[in-house]
Backbone as CSV, one residue per row, in Angstrom:
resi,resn,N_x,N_y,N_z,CA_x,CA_y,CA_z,C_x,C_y,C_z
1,UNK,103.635,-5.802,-70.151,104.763,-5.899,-69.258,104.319,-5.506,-67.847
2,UNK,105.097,-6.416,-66.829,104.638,-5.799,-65.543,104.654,-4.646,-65.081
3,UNK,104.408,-3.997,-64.207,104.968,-2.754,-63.599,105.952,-3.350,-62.411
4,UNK,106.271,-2.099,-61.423,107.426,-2.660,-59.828,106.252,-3.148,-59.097
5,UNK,104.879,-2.564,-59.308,104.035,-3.169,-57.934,103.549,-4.932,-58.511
6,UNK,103.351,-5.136,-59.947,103.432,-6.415,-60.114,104.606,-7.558,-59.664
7,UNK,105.607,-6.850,-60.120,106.770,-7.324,-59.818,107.039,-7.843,-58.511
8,UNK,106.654,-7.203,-57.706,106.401,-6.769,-56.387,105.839,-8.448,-55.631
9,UNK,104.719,-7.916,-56.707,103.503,-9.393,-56.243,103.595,-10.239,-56.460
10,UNK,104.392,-10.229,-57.755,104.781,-12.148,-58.135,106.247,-12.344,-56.951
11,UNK,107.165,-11.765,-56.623,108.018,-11.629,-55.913,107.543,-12.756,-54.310
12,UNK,106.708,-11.715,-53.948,106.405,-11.974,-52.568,105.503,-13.375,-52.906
13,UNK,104.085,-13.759,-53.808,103.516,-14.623,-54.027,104.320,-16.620,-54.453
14,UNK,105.742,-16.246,-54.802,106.774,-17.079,-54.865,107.441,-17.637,-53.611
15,UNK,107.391,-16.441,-52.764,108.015,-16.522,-51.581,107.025,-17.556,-50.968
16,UNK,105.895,-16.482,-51.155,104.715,-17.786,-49.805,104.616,-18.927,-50.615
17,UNK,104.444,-19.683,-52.156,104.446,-20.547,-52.506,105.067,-21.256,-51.521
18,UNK,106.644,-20.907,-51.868,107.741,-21.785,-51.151,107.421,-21.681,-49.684
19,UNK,107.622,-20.950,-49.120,107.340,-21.609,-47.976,106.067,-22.647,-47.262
20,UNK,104.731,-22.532,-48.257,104.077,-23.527,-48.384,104.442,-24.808,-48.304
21,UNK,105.449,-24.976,-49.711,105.695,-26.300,-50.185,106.789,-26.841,-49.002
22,UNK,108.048,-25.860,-48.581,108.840,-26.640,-47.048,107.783,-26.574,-46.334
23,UNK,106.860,-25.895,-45.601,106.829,-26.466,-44.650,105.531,-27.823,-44.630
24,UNK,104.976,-27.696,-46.104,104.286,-29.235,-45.967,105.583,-30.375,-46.217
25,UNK,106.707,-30.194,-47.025,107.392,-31.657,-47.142,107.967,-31.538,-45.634
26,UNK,108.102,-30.510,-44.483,108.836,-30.691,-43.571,107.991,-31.206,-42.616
27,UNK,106.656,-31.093,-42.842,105.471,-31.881,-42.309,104.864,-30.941,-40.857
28,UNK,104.849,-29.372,-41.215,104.658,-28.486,-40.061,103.167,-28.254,-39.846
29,UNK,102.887,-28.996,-41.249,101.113,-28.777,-41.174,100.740,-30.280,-40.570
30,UNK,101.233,-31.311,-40.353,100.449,-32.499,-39.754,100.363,-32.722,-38.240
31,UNK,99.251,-33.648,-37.691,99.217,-32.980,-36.575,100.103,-34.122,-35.637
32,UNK,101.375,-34.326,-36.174,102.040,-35.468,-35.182,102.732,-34.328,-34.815
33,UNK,103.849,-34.586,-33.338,104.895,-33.718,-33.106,106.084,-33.662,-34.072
34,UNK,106.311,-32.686,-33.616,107.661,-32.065,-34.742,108.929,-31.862,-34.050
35,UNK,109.717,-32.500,-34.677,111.195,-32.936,-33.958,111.667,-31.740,-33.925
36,UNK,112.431,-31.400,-33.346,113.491,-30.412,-32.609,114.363,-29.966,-34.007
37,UNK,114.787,-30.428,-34.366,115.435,-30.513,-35.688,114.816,-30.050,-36.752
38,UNK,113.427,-30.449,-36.783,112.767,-29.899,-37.561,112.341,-28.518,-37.876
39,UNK,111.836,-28.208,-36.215,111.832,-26.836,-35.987,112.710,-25.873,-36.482
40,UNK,114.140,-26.109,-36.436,115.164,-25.510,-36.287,115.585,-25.411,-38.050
41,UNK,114.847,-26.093,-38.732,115.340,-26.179,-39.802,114.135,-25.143,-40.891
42,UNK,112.622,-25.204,-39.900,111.782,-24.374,-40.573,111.988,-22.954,-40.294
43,UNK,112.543,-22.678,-39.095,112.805,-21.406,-39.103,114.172,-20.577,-39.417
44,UNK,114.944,-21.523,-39.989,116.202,-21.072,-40.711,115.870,-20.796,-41.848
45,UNK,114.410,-21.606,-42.395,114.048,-21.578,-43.775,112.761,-20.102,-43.926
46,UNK,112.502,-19.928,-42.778,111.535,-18.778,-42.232,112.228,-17.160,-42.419
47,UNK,113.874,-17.469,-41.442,114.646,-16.485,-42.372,115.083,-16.053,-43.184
48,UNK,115.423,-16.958,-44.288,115.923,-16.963,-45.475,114.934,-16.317,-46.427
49,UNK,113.707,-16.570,-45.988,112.578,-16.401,-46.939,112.092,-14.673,-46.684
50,UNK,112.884,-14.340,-45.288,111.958,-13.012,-45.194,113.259,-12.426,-45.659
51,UNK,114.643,-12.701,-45.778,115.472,-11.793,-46.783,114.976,-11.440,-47.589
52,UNK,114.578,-12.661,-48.478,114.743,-13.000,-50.204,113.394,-11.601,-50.038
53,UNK,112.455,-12.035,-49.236,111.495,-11.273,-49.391,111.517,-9.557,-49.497
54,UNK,112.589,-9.210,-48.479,112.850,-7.636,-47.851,114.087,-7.608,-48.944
55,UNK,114.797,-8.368,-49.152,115.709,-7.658,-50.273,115.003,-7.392,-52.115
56,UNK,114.191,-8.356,-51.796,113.038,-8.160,-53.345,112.691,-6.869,-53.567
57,UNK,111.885,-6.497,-52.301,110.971,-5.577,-52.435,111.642,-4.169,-52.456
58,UNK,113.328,-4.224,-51.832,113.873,-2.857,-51.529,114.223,-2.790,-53.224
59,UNK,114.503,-3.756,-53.672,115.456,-4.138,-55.712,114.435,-3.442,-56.309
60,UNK,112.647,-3.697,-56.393,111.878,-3.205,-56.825,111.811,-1.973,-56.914
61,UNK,111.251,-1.727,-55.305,110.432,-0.411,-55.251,111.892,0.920,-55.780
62,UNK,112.962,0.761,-54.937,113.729,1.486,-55.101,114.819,1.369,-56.319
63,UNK,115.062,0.489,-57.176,115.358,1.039,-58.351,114.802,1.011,-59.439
């Protein structure tokens, strides 16, 4: 069974998956320009991800 610091790691290691996978289908890794829209949509997805991330880690460590 895991421990909280595994827990921890698959937690956060999910997180960067995903944000891997948006921002290649959102196409932030190719080297054409990136629409305005786009932007706006990776970094809404940039926040969301550092919740999921900072609320993970407070669920873990602290209970």
């Amino acid at each position: 069974m895991l421990g909280k610091i595994g827990i921890l790691i698959t937690i956060l290691a999910l997180v960067l998956l995903f944000f891997i996978v948006i921002s290649i289908g959102a196409g932030a890794f190719s080297k054409d320009k990136i629409k305005p829209e786009t932007k706006k949509y990776l970094r809404s997805v940039n926040i969301l991800l550092i919740i999921v991330a900072v609320v993970g880690s407070i669920l873990v460590l602290f209970i």
